[in-house]
C-alpha positions, 0 to 999 in steps of 0.5 A, spaced: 468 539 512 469 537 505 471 531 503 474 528 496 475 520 494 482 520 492 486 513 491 493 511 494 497 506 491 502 502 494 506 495 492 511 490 495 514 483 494 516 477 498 522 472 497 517 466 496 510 464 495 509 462 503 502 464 506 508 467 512 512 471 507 505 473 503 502 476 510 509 479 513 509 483 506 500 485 506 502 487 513 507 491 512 504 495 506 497 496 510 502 499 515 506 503 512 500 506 508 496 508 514 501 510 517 505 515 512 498 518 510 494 519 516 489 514 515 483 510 518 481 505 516 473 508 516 476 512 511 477 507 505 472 506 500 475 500 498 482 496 496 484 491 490 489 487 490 493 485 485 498 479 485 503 477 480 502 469 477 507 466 482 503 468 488 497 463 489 497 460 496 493 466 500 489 473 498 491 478 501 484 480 502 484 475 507 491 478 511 488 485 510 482 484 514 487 482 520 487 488 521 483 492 525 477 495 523 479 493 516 474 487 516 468 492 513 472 494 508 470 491 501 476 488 497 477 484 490 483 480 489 484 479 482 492 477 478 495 482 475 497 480 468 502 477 466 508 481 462 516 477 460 521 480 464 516 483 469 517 484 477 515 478 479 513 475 486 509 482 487 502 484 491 500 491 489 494 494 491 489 500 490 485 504 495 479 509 494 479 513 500 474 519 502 479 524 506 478 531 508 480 536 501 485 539 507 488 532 506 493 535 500 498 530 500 498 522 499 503 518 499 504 512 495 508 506 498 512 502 495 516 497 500 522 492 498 523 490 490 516 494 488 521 500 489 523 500 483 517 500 480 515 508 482 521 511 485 518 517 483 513 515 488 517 513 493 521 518 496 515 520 502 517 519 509 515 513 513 512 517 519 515 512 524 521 516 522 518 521 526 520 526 520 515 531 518 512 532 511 517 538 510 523 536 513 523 530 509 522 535 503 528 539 506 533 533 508 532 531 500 534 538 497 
């Protein structure tokens, strides 16, 4: 079997600068990214993780090796830069993955007011919908 590295982006926000609210976020994201793209997390080459300047109470590195299988995986937390009228309270984040060439699609993730971001992005079916690929496709044509 061939393989390929790919990258996967996602974002998200939460309502206040909380160690809880920041976790609830960094799980839902990791979640909803395994979850729509088939992913394991032995698959993933690394993670970056980047947060608006309003957010200082927790990495989400530190939430993300919550999750099984994740402990291994090398993550870099670092501040995304600051821009007037930005989105603010925002965690995004970046993963090199290594999938199979017959991996075509990937989807990119982006939950709660990171969805405007990329609405472009984000038309992907969440796979607990239990839609397929193709009828998510069909359902928006």
């Amino acid at each position: 079997m061939e393989w390929q590295v790919r990258a996967i982006r996602g974002a998200t926000t939460v309502t206040e600068n909380t160690y809880e609210a920041i976790r609830e976020a960094v799980l839902e994201l990791l979640a909803e990214i395994e979850a729509r793209n088939q992913l394991e997390p032995s698959q993933i080459i690394s993670a970056t993780f980047s947060v608006t300047r309003d957010l200082d109470v927790v990495f989400p590195a530190a939430i993300a090796r919550e999750r099984p299988c994740w402990d291994n995986v090398p993550m870099l937390d670092v501040q995304q830069m600051h821009v007037e009228r930005s989105l603010q309270r925002c965690i995004r984040l970046l993963l090199h993955v290594n999938l199979p060439i017959s991996h075509t699609q990937i989807y990119h993730t982006y939950l709660r007011g990171a969805k405007s971001l990329r609405p472009d992005w984000n038309l992907s079916p969440k796979r607990s919908e239990g839609r397929s690929a193709s009828a998510a496709s069909e359902a928006l044509a």
